[in-house]
C-alpha positions as CSV (number, residue, x, y, z in Angstrom):
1,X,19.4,-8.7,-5.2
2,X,20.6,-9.5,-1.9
3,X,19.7,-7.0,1.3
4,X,23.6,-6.3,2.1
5,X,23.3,-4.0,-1.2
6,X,21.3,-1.9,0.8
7,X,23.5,-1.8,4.0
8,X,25.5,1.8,4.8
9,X,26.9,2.8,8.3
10,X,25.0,5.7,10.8
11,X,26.6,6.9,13.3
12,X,23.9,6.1,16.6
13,X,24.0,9.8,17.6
14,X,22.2,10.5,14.7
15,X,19.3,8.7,15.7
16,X,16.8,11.3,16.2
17,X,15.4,10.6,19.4
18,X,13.4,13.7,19.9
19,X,11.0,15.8,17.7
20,X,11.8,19.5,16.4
21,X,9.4,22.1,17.0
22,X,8.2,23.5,14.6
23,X,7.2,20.5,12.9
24,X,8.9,22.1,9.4
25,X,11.8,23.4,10.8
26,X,13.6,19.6,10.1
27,X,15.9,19.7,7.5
28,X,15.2,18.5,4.5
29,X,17.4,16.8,1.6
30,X,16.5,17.8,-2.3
31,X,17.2,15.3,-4.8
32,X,16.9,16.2,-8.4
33,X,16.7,12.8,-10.2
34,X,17.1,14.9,-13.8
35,X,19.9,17.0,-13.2
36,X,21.8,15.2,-10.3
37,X,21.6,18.2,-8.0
38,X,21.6,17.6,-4.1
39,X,20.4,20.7,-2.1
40,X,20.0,21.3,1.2
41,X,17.2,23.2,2.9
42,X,14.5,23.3,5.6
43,X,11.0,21.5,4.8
44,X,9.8,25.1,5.2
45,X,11.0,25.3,1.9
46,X,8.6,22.7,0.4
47,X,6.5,25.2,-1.0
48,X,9.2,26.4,-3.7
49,X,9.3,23.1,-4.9
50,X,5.6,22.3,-5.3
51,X,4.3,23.9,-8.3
52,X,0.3,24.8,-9.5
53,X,-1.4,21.5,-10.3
54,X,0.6,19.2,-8.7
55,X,-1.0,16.7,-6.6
56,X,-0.1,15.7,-3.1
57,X,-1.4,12.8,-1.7
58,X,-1.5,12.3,2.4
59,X,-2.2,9.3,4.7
60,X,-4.7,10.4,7.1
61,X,-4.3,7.0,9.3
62,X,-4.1,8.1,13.3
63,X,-1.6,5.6,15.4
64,X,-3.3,4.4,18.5
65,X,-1.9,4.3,21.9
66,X,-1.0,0.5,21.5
67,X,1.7,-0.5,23.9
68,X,0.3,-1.5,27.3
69,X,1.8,-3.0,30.0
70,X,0.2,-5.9,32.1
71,X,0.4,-8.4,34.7
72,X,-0.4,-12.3,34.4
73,X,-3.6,-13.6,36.3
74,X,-2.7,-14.9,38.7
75,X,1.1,-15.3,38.9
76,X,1.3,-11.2,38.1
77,X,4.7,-11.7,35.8
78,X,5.1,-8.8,33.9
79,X,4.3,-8.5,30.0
80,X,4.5,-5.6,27.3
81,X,2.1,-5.7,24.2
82,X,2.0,-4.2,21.3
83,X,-0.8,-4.0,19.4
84,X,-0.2,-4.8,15.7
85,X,-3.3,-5.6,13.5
86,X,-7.6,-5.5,14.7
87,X,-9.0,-8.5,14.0
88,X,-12.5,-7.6,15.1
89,X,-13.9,-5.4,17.5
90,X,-12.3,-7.7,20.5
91,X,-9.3,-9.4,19.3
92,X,-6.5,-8.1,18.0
93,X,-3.1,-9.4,16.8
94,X,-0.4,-8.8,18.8
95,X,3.4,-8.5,19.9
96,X,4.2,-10.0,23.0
97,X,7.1,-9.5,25.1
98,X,8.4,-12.1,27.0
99,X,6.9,-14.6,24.8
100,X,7.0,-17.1,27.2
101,X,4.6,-15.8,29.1
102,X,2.0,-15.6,26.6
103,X,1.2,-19.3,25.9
104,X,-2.5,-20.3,24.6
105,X,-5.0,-19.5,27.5
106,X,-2.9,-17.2,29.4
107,X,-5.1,-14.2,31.4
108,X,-3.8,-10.9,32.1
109,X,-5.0,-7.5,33.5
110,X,-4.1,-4.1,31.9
111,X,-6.0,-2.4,34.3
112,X,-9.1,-2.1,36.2
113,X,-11.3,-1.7,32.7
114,X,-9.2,-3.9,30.8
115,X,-8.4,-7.5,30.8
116,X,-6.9,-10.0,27.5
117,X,-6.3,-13.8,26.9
118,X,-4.4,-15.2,24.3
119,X,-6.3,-17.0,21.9
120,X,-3.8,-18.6,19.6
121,X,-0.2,-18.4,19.1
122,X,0.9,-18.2,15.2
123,X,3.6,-19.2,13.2
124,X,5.6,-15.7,13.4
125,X,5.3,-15.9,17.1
126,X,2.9,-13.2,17.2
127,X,-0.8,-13.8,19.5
128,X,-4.0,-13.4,18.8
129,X,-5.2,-11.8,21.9
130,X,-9.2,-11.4,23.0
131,X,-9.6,-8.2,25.3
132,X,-12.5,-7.6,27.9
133,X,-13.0,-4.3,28.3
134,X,-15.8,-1.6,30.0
135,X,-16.3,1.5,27.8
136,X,-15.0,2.2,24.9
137,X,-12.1,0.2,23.6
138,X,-10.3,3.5,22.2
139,X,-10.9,5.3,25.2
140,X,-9.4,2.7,27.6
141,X,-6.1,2.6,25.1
142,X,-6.2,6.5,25.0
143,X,-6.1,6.4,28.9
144,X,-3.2,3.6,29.7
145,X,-1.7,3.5,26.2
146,X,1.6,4.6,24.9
147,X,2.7,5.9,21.5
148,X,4.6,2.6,19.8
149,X,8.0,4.4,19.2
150,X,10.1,1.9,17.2
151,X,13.2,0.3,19.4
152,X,15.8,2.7,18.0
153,X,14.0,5.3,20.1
154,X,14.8,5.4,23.9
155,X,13.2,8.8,25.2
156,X,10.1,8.6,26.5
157,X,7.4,10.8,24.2
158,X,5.7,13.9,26.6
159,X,3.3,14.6,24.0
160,X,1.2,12.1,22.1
161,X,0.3,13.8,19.5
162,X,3.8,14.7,18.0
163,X,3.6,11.0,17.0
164,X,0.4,11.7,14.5
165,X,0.5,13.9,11.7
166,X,-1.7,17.1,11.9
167,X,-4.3,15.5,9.2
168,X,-4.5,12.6,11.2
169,X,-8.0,11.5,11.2
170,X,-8.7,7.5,11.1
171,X,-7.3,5.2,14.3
172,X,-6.0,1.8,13.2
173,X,-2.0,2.6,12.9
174,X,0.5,0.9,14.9
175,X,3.0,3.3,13.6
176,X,3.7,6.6,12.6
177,X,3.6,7.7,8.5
178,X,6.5,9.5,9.4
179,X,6.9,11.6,6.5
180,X,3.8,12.8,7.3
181,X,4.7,14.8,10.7
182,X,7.0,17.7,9.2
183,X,4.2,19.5,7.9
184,X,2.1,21.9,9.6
185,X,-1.7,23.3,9.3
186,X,0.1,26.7,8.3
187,X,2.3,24.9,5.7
188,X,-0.7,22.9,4.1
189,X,-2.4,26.3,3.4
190,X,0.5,27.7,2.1
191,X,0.6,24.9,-0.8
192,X,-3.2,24.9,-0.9
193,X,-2.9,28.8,-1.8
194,X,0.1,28.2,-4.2
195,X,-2.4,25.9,-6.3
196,X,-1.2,22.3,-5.2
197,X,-4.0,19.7,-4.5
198,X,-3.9,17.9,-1.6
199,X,-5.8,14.6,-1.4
200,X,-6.4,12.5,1.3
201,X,-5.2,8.5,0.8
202,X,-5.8,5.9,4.1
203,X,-3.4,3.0,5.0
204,X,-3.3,1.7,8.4
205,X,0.6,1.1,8.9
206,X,1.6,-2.4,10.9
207,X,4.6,-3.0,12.8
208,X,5.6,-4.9,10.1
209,X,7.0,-1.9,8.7
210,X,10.1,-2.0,11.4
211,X,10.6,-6.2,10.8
212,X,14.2,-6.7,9.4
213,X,14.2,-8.7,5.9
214,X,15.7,-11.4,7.2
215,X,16.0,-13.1,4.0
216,X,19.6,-12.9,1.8
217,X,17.8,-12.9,-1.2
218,X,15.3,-10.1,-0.9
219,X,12.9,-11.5,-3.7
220,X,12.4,-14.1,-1.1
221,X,10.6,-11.8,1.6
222,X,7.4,-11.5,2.3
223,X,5.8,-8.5,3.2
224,X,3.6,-7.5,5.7
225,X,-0.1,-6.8,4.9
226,X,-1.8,-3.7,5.6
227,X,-5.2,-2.2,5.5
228,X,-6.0,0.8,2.7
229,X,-8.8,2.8,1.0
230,X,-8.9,5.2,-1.8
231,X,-11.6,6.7,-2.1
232,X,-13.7,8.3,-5.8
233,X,-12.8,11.4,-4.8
234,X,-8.5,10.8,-4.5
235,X,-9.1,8.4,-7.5
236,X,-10.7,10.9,-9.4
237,X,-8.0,13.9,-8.8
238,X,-5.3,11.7,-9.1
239,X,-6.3,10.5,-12.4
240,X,-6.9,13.4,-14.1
241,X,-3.5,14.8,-13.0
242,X,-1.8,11.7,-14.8
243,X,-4.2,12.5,-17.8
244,X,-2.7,16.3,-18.1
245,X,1.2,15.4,-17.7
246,X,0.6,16.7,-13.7
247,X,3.0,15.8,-10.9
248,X,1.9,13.3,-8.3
249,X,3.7,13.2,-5.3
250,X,3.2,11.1,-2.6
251,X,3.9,11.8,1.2
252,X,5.5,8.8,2.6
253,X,6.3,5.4,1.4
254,X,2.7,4.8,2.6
255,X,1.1,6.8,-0.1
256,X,3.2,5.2,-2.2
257,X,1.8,2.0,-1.6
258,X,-1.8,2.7,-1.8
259,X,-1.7,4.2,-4.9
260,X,1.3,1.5,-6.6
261,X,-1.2,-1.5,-5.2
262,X,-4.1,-0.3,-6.7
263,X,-2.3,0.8,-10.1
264,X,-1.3,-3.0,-10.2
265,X,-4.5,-4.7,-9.0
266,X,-6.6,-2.8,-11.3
267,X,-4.5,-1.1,-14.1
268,X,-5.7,2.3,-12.9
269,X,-6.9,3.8,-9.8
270,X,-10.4,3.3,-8.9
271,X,-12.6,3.6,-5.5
272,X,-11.4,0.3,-3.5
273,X,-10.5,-0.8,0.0
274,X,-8.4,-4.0,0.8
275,X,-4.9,-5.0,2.0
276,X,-2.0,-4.7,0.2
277,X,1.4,-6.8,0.6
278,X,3.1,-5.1,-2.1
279,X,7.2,-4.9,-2.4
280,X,8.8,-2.4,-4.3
281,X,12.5,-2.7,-4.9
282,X,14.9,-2.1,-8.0
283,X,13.9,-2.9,-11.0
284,X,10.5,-1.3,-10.5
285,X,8.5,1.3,-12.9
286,X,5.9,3.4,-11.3
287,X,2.7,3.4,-12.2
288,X,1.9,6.8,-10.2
289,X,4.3,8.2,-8.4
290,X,6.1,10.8,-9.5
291,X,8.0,12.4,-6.6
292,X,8.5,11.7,-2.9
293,X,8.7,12.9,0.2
294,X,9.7,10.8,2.9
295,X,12.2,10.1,5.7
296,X,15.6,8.6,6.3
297,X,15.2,4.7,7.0
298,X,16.7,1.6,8.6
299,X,19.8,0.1,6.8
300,X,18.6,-3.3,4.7
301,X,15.3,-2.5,5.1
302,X,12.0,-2.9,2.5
303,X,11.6,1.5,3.2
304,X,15.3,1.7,1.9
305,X,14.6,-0.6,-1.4
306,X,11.3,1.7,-2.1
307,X,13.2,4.3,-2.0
308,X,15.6,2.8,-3.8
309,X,13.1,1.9,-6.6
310,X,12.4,5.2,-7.3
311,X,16.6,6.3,-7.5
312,X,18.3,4.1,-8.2
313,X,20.4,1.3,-5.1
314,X,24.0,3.4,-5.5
315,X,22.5,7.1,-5.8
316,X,20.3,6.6,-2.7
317,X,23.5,4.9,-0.6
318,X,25.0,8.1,-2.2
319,X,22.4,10.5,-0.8
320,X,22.7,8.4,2.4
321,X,26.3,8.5,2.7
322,X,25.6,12.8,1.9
323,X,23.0,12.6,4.9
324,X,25.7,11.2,7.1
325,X,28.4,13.3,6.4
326,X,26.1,16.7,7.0
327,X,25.0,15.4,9.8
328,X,21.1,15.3,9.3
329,X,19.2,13.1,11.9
330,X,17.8,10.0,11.0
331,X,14.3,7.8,11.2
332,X,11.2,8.9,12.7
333,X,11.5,12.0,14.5
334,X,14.5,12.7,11.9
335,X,14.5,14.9,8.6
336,X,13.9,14.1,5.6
337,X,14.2,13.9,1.2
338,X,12.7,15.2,-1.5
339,X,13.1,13.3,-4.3
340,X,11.8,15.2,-7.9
């Protein structure tokens, strides 16, 4: 298939450039894959469409504060980083912006508790980068750090937190499971009351997840990796659900991709930890996955073909197109779809 099947037009002022408060007052698109039906409500409403038994499976990852802003020792050019992957407790791979700047051996300050040098430049043009720090590493980002906001977002952010979902437990994200950030602590009882399970899955997302496929053929990408656990416990629940005919439905095309990469590594889902490079697009059965909620994403993108997977490439250009024309706001801070 080639990644102009996946193309549609967005006006830019539908670009959601701020968050809604409440968290589940966004809007939220239903799409019934049975009967066809398109409806259009409030995630609010996500509790009359979550039934006894199902299952509902969360990434608890935290983003970090991972763009910093430096100066080269000694020249003091300036330079923007973005943190994409930990290597070890030092080094970290990184996005570097002028690139020029960052050639092997380069120094540069952060601030008074924080200093890097590039260790190696790779193929992709991202650094490994070796920091020098006083305290705790996590601290210092907490302190100087910003939230990564993808491009497409040009407001700064005045809360932090709005950029991590309320579950949010485990730092190593560069970005945000967006799908994640509609729901609330009083919306998560709600469905916890109604009888849904909710269990907790962990992938740290990269900023791969905002590269364009560049390819024309998209068999020919290659996706990013990222780091993921599942523990007995989700394994366990999730399992038996499958076992009784129950629904599983993941929150975010993260979820998805824990639970699909283990179904395919293993045949089943059992405790494990790894990385997973998996790429769902059309033709694609799920192993797992029943039903998703998840957000609006970037035109010709690998989010787009996931979702595409699950309904089909013309209905979810159709539910696109439908998005558009009633005007819902788009990407990260945007609304969002159910898909049953």
């Amino acid at each position: 298939m080639d990644k102009k099947d996946f193309n549609y037009d967005l006006p830019e002022e539908l670009i959601a450039q701020t968050p809604v408060y409440p968290r589940d007052s966004s809007r939220m698109l239903v799409y019934d894959r049975k009967s066809g039906s398109v409806e259009h409500k409030h995630f609010y409403d996500i509790v009359d469409y979550l039934n006894s038994g199902d299952v509902l499976v969360i990434n608890n990852t935290k983003v970090l504060p991972v763009r910093l802003y430096g100066e080269r020792i000694p020249t003091k050019g300036k330079i923007e980083l973005l943190l994409s992957k930990r290597l070890d407790m030092n080094e970290w791979e990184v996005l570097v912006k002028p690139g020029k700047m960052a050639r092997e051996g380069a120094c540069f300050e952060f601030s008074k508790d924080l200093r890097g040098k590039v260790e190696k430049v790779l193929a992709d043009g991202s650094r490994v980068f070796r920091f020098e720090y006083e305290g705790v590493f996590e601290d210092v980002l907490n302190r100087i750090g910003e939230m990564p906001l993808p491009h497409y977002i040009k407001q700064k952010l005045t809360d932090k937190e709005r950029y991590n979902t309320v579950y949010s437990k485990y730092e190593g994200s560069s970005a945000a499971p967006t799908a994640g950030l509609h729901f609330t602590e009083e919306l998560l009882e709600k469905l916890k009351s109604k009888g849904v399970e909710i269990v907790n899955v962990l992938l740290h997302v990269g900023l791969g997840t905002f590269r364009p496929v560049k390819e024309e053929h998209i068999e020919e990408h290659v996706m990013h990796s990222e780091y993921y656990e599942l523990t007995q416990e989700a394994a366990d629940t999730i399992n038996a659900a499958k076992n009784e005919k129950r629904r599983v439905i993941a929150v975010g095309t993260t979820s998805v991709r824990v639970l699909e990469s283990v179904a395919k590594t293993y045949g089943e889902l059992i405790p494990c930890k790894g990385y997973t490079n998996i790429f769902i697009y059309p033709p694609y059965t799920f192993k797992v996955v029943d039903a998703l909620i998840t957000n609006f994403h970037l035109p010709e993108s690998t989010l787009i073909m996931l979702v595409s997977a699950l309904c089909g490439r013309e209905q979810t250009l159709d539910l696109y197109k439908t998005a558009v024309k009633e005007r819902y706001r788009f990407f990260s801070f945007g609304d969002c779809m159910f898909i049953e």
